[in-house]
PDB file of N, H, CA, C and O in Angstrom:
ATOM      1  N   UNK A   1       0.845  -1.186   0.000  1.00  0.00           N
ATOM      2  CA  UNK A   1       0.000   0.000   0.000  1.00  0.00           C
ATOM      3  C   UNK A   1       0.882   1.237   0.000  1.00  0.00           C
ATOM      4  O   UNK A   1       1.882   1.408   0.697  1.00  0.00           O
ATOM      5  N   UNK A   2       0.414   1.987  -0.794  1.00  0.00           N
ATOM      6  H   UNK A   2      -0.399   1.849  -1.360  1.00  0.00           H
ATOM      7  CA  UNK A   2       1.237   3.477  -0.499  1.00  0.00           C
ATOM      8  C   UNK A   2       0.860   4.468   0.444  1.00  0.00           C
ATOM      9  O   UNK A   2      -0.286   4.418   0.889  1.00  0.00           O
ATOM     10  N   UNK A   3       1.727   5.468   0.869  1.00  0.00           N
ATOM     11  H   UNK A   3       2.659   5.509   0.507  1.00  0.00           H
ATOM     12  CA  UNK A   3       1.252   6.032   2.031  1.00  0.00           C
ATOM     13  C   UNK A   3      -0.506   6.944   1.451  1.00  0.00           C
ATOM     14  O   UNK A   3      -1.370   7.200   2.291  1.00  0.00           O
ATOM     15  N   UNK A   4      -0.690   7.293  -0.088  1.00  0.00           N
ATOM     16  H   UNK A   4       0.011   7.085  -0.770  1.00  0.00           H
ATOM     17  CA  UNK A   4      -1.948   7.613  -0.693  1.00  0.00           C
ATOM     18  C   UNK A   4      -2.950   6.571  -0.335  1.00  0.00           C
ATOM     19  O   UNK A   4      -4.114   6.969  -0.378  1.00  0.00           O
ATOM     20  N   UNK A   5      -2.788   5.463  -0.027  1.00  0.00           N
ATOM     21  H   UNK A   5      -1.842   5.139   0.009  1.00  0.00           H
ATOM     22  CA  UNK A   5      -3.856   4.137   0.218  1.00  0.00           C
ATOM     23  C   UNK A   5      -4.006   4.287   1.589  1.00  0.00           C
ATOM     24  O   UNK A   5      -5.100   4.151   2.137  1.00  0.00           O
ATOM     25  N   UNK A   6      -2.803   4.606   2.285  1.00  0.00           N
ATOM     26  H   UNK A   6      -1.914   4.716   1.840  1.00  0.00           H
ATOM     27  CA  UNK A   6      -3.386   4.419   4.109  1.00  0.00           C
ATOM     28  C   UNK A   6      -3.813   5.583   4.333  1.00  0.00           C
ATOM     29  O   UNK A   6      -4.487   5.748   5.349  1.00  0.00           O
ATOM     30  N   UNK A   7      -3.527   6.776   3.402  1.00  0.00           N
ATOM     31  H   UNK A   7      -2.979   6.643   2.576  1.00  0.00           H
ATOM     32  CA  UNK A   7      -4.351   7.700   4.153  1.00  0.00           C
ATOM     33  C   UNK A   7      -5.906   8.179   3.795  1.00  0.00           C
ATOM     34  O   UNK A   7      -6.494   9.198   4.156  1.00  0.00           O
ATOM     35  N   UNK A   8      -6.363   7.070   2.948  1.00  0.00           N
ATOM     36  H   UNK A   8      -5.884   6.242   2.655  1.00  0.00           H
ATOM     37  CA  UNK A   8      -7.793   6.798   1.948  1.00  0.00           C
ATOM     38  C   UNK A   8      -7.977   6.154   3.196  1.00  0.00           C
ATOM     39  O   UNK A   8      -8.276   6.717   4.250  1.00  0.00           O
ATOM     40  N   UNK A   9      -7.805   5.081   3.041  1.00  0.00           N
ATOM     41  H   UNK A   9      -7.563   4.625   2.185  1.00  0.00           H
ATOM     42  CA  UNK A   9      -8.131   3.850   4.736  1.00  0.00           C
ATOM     43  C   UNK A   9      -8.655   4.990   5.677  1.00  0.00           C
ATOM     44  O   UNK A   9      -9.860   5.168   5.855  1.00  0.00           O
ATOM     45  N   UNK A  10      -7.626   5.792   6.300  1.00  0.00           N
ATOM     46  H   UNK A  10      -6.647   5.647   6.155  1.00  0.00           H
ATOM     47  CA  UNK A  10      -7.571   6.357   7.540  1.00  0.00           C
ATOM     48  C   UNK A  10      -8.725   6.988   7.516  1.00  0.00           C
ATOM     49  O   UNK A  10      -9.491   6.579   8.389  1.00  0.00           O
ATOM     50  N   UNK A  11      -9.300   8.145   6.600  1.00  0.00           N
ATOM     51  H   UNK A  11      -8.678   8.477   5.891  1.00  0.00           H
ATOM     52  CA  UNK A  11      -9.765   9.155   6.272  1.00  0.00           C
ATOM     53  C   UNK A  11     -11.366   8.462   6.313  1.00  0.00           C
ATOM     54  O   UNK A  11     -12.227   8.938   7.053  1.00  0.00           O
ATOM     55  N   UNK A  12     -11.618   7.347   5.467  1.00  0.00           N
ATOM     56  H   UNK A  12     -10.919   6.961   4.866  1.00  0.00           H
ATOM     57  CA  UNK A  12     -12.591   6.528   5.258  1.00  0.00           C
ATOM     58  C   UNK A  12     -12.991   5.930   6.926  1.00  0.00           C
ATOM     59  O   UNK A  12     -14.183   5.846   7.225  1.00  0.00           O
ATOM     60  N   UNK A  13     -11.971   5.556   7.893  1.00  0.00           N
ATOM     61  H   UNK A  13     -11.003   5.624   7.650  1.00  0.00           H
ATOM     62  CA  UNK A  13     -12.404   5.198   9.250  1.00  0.00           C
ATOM     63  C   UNK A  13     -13.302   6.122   9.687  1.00  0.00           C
ATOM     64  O   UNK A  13     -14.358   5.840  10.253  1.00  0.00           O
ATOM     65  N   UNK A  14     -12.676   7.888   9.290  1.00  0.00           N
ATOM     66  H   UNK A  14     -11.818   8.117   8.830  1.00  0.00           H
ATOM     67  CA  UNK A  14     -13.135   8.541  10.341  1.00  0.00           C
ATOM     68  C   UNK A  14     -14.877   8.847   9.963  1.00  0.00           C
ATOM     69  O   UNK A  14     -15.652   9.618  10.528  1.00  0.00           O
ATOM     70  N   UNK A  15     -15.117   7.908   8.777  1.00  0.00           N
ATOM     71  H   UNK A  15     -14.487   7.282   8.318  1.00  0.00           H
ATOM     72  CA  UNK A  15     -16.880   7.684   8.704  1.00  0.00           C
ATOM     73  C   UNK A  15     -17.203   6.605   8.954  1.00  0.00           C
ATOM     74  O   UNK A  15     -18.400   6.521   8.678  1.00  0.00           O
ATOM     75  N   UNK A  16     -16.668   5.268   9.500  1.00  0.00           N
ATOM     76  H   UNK A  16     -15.696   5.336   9.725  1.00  0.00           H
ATOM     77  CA  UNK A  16     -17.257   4.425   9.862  1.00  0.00           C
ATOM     78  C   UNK A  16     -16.585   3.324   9.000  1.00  0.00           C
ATOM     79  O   UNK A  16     -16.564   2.161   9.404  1.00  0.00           O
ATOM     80  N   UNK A  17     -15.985   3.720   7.705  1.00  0.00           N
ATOM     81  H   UNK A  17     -16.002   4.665   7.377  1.00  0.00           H
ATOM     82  CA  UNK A  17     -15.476   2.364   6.831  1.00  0.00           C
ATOM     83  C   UNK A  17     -14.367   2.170   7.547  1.00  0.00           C
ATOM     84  O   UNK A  17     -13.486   3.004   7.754  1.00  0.00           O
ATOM     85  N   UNK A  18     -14.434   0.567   8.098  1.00  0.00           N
ATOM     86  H   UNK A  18     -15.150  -0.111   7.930  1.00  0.00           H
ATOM     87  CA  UNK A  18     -13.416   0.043   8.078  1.00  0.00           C
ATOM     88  C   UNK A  18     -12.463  -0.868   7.197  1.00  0.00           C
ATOM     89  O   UNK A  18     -13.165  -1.551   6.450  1.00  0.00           O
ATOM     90  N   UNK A  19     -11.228  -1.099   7.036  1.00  0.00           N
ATOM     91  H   UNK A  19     -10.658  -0.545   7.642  1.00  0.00           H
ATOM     92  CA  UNK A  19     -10.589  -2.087   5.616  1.00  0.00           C
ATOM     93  C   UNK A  19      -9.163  -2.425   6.468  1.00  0.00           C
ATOM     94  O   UNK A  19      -8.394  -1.838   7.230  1.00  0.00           O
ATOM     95  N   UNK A  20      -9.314  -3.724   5.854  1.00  0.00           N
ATOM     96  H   UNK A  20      -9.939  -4.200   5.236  1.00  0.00           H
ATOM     97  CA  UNK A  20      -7.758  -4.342   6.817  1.00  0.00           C
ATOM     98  C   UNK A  20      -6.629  -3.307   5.665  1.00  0.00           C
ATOM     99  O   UNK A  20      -6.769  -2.748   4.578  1.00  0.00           O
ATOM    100  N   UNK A  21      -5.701  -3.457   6.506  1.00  0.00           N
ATOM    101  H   UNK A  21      -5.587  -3.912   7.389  1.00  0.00           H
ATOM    102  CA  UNK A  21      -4.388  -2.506   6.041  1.00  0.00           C
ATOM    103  C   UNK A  21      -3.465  -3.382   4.832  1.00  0.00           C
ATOM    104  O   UNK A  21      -2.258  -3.604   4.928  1.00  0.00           O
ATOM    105  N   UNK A  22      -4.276  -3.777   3.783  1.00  0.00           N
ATOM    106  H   UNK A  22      -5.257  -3.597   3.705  1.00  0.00           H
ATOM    107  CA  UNK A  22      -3.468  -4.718   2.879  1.00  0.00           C
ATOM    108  C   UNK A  22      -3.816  -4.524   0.768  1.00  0.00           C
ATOM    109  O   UNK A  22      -4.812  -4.452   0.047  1.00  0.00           O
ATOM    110  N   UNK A  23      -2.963  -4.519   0.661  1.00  0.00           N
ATOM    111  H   UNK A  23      -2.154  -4.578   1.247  1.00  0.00           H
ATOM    112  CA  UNK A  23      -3.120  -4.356  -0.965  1.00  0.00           C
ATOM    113  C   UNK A  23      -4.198  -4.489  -1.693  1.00  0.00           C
ATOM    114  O   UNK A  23      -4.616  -3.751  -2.585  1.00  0.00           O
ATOM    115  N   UNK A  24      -4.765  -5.765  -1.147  1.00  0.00           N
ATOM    116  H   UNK A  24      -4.426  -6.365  -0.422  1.00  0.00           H
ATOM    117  CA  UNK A  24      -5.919  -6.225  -1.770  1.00  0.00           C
ATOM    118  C   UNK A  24      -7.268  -5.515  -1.520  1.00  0.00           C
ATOM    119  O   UNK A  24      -8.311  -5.660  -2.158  1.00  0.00           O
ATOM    120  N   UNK A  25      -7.027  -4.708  -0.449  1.00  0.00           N
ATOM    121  H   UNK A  25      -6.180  -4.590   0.069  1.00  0.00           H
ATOM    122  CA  UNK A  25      -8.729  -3.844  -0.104  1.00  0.00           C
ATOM    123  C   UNK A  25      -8.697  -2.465  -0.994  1.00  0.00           C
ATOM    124  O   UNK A  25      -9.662  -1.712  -1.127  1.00  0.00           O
ATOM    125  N   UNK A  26      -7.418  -2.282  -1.568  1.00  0.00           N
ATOM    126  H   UNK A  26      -6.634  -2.893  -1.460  1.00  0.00           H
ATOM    127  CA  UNK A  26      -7.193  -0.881  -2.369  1.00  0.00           C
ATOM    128  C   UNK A  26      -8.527  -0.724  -3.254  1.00  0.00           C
ATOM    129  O   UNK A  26      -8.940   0.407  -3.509  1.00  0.00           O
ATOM    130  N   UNK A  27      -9.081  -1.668  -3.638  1.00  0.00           N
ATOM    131  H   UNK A  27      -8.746  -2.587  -3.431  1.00  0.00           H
ATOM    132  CA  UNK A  27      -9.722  -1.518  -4.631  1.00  0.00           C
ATOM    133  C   UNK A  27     -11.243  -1.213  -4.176  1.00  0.00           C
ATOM    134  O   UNK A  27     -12.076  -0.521  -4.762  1.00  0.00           O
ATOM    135  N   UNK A  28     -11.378  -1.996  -2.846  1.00  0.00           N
ATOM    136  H   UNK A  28     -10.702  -2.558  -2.371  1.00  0.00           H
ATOM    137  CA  UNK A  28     -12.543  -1.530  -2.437  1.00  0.00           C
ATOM    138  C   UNK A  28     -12.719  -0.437  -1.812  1.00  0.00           C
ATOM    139  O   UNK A  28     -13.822   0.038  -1.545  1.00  0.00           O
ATOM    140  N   UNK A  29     -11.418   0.144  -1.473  1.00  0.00           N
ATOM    141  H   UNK A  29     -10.522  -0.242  -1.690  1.00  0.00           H
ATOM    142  CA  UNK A  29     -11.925   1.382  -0.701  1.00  0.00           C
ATOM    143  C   UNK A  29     -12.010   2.835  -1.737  1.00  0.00           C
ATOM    144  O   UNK A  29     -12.268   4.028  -1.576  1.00  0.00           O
ATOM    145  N   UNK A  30     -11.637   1.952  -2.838  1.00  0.00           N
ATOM    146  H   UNK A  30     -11.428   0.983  -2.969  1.00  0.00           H
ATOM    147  CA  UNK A  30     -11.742   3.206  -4.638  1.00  0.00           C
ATOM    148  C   UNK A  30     -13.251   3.046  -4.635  1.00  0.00           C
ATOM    149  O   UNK A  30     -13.887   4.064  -4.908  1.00  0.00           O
ATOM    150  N   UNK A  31     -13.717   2.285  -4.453  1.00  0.00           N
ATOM    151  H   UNK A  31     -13.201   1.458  -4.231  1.00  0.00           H
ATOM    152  CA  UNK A  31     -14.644   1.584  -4.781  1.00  0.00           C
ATOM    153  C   UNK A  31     -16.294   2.277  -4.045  1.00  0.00           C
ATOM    154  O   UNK A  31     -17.421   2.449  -4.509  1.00  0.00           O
ATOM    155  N   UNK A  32     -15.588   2.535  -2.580  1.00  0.00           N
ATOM    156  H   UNK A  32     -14.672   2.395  -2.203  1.00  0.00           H
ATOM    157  CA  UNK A  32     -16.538   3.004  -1.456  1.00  0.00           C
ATOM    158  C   UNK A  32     -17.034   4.520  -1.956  1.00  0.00           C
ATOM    159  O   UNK A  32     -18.119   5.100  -2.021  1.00  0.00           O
ATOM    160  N   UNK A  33     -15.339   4.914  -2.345  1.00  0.00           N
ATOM    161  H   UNK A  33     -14.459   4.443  -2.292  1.00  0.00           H
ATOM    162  CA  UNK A  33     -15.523   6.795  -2.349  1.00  0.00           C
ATOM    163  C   UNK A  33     -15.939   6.867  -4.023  1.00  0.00           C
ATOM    164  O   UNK A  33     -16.372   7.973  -4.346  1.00  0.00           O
ATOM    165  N   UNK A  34     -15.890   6.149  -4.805  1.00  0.00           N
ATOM    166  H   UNK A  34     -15.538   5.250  -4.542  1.00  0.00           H
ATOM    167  CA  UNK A  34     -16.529   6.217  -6.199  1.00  0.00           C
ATOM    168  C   UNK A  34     -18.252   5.458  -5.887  1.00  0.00           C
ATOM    169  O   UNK A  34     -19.126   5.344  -6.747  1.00  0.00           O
ATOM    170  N   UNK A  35     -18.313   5.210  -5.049  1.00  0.00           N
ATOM    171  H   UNK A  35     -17.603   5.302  -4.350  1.00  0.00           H
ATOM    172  CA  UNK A  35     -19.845   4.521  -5.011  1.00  0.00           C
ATOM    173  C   UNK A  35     -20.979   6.312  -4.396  1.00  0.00           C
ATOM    174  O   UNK A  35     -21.024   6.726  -3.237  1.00  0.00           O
ATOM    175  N   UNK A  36     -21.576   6.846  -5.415  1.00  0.00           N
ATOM    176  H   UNK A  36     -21.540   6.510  -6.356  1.00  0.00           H
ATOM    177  CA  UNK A  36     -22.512   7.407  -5.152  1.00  0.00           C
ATOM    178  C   UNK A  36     -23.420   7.486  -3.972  1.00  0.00           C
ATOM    179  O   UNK A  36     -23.566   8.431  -3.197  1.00  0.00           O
ATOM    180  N   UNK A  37     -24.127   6.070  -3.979  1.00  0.00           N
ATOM    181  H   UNK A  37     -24.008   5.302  -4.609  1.00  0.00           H
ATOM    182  CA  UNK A  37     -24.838   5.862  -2.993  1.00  0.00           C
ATOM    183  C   UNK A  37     -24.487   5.386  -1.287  1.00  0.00           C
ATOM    184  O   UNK A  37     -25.291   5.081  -0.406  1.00  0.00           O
ATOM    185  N   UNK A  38     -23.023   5.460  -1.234  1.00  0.00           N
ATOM    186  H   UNK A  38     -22.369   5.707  -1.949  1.00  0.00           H
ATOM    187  CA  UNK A  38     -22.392   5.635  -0.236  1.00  0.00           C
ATOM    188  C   UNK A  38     -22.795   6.847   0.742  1.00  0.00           C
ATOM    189  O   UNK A  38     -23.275   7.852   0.217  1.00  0.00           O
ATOM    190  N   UNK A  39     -22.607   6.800   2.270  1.00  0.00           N
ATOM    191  H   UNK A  39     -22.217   5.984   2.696  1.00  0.00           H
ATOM    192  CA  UNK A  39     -22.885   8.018   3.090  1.00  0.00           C
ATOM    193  C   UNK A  39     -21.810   9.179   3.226  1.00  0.00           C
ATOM    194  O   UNK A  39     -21.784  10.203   3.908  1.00  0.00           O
ATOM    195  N   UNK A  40     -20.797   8.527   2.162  1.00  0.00           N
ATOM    196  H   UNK A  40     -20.819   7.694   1.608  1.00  0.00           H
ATOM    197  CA  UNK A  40     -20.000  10.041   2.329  1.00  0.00           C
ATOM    198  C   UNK A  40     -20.231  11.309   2.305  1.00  0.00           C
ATOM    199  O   UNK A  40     -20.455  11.692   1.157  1.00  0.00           O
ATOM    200  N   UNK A  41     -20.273  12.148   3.107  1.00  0.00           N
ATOM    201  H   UNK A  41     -20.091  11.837   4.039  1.00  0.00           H
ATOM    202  CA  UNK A  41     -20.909  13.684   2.472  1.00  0.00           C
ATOM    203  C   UNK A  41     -19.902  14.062   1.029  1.00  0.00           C
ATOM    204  O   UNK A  41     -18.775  13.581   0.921  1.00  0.00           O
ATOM    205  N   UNK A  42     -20.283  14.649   0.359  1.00  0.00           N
ATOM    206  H   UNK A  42     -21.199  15.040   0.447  1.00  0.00           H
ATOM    207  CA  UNK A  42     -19.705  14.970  -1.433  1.00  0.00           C
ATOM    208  C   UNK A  42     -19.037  15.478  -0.834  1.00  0.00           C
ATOM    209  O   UNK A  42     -18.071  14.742  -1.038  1.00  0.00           O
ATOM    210  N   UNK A  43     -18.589  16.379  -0.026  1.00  0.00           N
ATOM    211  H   UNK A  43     -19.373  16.978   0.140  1.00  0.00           H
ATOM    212  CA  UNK A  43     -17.643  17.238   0.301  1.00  0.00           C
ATOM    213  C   UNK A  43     -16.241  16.100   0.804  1.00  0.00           C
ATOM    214  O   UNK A  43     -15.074  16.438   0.606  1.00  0.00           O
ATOM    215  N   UNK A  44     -16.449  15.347   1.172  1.00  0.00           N
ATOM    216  H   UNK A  44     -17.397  15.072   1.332  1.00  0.00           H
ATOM    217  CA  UNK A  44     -15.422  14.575   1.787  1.00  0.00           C
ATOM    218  C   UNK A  44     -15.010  13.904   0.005  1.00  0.00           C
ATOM    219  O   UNK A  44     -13.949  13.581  -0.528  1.00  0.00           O
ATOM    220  N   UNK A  45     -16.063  13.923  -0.338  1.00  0.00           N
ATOM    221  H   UNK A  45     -16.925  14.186   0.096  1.00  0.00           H
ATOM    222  CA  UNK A  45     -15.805  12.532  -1.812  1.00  0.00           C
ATOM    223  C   UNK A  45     -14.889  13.711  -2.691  1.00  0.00           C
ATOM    224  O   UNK A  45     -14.266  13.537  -3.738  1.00  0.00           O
ATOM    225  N   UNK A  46     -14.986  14.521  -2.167  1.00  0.00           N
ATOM    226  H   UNK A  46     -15.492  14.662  -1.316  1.00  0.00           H
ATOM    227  CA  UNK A  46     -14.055  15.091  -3.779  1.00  0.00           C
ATOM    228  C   UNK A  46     -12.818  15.499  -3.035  1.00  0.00           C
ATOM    229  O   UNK A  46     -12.057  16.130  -3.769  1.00  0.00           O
ATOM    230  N   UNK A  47     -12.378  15.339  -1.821  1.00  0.00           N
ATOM    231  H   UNK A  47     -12.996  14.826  -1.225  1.00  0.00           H
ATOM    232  CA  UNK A  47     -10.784  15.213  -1.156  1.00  0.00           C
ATOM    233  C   UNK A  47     -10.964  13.873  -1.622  1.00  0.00           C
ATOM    234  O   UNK A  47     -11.233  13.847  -2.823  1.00  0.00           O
ATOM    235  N   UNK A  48     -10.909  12.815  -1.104  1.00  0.00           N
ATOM    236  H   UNK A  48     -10.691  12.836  -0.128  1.00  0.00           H
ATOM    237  CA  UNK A  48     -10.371  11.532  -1.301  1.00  0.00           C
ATOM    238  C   UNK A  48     -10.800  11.040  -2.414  1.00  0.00           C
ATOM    239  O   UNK A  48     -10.497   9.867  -2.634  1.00  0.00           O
ATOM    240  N   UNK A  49     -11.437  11.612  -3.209  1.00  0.00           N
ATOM    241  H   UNK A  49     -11.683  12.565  -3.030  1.00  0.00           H
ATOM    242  CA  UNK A  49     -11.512  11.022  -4.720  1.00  0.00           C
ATOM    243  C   UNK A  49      -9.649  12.179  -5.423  1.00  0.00           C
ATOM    244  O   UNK A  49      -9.231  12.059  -6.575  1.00  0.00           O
ATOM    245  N   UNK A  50      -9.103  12.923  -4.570  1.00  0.00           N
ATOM    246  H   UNK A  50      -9.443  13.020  -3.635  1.00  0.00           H
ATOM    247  CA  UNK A  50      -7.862  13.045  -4.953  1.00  0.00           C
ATOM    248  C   UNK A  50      -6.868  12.209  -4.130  1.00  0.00           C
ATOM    249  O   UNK A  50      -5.768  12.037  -4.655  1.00  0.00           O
ATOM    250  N   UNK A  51      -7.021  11.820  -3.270  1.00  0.00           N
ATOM    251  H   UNK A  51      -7.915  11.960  -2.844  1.00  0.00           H
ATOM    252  CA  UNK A  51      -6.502  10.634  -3.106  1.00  0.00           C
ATOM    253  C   UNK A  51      -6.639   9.397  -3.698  1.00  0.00           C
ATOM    254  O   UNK A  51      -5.754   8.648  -3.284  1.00  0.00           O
ATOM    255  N   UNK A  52      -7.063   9.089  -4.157  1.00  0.00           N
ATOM    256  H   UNK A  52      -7.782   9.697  -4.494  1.00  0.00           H
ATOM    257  CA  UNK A  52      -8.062   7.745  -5.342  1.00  0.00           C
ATOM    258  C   UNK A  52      -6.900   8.145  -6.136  1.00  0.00           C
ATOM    259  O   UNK A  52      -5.943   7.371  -6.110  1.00  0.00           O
ATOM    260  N   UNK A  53      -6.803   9.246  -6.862  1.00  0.00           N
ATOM    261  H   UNK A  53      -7.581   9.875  -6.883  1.00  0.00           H
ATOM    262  CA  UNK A  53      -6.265   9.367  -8.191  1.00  0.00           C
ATOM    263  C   UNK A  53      -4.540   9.489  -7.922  1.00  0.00           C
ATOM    264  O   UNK A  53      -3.744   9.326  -8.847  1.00  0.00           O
ATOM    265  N   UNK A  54      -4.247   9.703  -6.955  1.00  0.00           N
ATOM    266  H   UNK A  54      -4.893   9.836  -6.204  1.00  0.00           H
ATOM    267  CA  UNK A  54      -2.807  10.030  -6.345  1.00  0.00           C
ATOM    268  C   UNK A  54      -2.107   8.478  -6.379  1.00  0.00           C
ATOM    269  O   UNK A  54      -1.078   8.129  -6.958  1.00  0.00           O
ATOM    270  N   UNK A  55      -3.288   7.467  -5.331  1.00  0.00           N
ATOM    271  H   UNK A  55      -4.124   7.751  -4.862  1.00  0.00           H
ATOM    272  CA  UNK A  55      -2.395   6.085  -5.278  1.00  0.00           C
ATOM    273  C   UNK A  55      -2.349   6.004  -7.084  1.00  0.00           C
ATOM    274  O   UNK A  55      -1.240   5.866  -7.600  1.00  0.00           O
ATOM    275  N   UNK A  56      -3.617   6.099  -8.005  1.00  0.00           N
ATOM    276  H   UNK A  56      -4.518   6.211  -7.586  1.00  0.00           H
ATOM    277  CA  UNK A  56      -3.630   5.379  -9.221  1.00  0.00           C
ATOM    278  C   UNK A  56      -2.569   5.746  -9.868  1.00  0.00           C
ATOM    279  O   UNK A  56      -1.943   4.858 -10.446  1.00  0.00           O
ATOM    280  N   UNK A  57      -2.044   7.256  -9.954  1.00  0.00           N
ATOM    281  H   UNK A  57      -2.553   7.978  -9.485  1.00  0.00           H
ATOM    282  CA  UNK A  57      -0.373   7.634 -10.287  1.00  0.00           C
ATOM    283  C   UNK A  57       0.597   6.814  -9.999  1.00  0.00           C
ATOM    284  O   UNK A  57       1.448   6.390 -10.782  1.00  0.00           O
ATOM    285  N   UNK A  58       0.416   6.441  -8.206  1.00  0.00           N
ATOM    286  H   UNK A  58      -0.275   6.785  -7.570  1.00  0.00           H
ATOM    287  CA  UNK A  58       1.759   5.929  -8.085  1.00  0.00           C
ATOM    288  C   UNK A  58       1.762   4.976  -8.381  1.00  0.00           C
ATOM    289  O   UNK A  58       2.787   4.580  -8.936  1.00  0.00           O
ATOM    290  N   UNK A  59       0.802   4.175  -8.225  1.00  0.00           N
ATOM    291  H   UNK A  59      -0.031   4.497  -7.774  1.00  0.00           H
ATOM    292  CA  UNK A  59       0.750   2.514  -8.889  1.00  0.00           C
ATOM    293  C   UNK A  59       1.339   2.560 -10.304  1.00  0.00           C
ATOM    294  O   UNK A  59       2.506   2.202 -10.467  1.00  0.00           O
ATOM    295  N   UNK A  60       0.691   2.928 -11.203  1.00  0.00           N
ATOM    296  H   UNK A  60      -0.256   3.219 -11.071  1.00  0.00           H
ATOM    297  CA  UNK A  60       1.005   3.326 -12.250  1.00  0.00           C
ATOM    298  C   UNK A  60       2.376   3.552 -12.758  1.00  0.00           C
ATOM    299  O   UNK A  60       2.808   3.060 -13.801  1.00  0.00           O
ATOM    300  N   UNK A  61       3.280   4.613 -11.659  1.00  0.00           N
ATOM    301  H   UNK A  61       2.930   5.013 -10.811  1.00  0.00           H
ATOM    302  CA  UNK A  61       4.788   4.379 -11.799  1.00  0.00           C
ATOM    303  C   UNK A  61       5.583   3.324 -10.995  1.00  0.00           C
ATOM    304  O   UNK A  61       6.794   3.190 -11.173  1.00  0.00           O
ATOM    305  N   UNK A  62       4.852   2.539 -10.064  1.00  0.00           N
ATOM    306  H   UNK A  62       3.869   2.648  -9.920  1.00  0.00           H
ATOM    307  CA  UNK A  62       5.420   1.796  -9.793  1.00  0.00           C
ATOM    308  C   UNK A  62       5.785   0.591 -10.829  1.00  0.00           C
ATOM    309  O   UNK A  62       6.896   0.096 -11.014  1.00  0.00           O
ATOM    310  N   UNK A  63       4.442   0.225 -11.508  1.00  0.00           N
ATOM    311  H   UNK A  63       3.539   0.628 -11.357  1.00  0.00           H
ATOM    312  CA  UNK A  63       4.778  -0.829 -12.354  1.00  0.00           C
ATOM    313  C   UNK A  63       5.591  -0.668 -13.682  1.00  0.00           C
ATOM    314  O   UNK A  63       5.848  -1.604 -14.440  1.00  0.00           O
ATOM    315  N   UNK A  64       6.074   1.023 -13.926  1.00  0.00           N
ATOM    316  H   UNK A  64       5.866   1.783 -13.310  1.00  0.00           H
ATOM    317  CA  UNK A  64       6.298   1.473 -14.916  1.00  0.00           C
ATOM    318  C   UNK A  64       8.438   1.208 -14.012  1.00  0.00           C
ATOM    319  O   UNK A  64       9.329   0.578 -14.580  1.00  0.00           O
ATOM    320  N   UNK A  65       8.506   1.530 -13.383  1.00  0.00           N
ATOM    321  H   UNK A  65       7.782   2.043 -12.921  1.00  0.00           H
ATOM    322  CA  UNK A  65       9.660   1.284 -12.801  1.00  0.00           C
ATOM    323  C   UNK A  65      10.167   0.059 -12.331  1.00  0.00           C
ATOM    324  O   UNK A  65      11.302  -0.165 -11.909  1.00  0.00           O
ATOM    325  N   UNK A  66       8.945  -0.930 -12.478  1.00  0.00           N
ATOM    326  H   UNK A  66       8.024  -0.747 -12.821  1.00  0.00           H
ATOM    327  CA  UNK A  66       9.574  -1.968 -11.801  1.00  0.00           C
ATOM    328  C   UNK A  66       9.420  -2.461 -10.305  1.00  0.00           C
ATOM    329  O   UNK A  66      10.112  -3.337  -9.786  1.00  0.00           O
ATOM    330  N   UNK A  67       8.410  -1.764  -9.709  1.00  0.00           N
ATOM    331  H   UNK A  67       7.848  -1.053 -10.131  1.00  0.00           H
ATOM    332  CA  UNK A  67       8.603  -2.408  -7.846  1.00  0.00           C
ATOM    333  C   UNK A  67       7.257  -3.181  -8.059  1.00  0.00           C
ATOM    334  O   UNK A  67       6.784  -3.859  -7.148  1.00  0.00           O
TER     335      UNK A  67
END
C-alpha cells in the first residue's frame, strides 16, 4: 500500500469504513468513495476522490519502474 492508500483507509475510518491494512482492499476502498450511494458527504468525496487518483499515479509508476 502506499502512504496515498493508508491515508484513503484512515480518512474513510473517520466515517465508519473500516478495511484491513493490505493491498488487496485498495480496490474496495476506490470503490466506497466512487460509489454514489455511499454516506460520504460529497464534500469529503471530492478530497479523497484526490486521493483515489494520487495512489492510481503511483501505482502506475510503480509498475512502470519496476517495484
Amino acid at each position: 500500500m502506499s502512504e496515498a492508500d493508508d491515508a484513503l483507509r484512515g480518512h474513510l475510518m473517520e466515517y465508519g469504513y473500516v478495511f484491513p491494512r493490505r493491498i488487496t482492499h485498495v480496490e474496495t476502498l476506490v470503490a466506497e468513495v466512487e460509489d454514489l450511494k455511499s454516506l460520504l458527504p460529497d464534500s469529503v468525496r471530492v478530497i479523497l476522490k484526490l486521493l483515489v487518483d494520487t495512489s492510481h499515479r503511483i501505482g502506475g509508476a510503480d509498475r512502470r519502474i519496476g517495484c
